[in-house]
N, C-alpha and C positions, 0 to 999 in steps of 0.2 A: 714308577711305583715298583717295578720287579727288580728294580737297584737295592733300592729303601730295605724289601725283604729280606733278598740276600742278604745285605749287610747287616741287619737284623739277626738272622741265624748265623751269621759268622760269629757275632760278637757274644753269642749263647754258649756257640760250639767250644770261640776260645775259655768263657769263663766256667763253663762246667768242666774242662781239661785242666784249667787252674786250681779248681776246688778240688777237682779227684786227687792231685797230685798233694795237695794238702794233708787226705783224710788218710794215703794209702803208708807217705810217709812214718813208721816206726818210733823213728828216735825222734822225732818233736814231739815228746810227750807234756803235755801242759795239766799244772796243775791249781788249784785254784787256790790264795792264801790271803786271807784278809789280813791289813795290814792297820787295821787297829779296829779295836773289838764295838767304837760305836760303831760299825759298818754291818756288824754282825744284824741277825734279825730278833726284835725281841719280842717274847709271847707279850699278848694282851690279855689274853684270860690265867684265871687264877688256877694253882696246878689243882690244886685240892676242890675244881668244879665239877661237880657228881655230872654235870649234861656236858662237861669239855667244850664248851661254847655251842653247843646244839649241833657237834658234828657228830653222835651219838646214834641220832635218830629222835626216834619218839618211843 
């Protein structure tokens, strides 16, 4: 069982040391480009709704 652990937290220690090296890098800057417009998001409500689909309030 105190195997199992350990290796547990190795395998934590290496992926959060992979994810740091990830975020701290600079020049991989990613950006996001939808690559054709039905991908895009489309409203459902009408622009010209006086309550904006009831995200308004009351």
């Amino acid at each position: 069982m105190k195997h199992i652990v350990r290796a547990f937290v190795v395998v934590l220690v290496l992926t959060g040391a992979a994810a740091t090296t990830q975020t701290i890098n600079p020049s991989a800057k990613s950006t996001v480009v939808a690559s054709r417009t039905s991908m895009l998001p489309v409203p459902t409500c009408a622009p010209s709704d006086p309550n904006a689909c009831g995200m308004k309030g009351r």
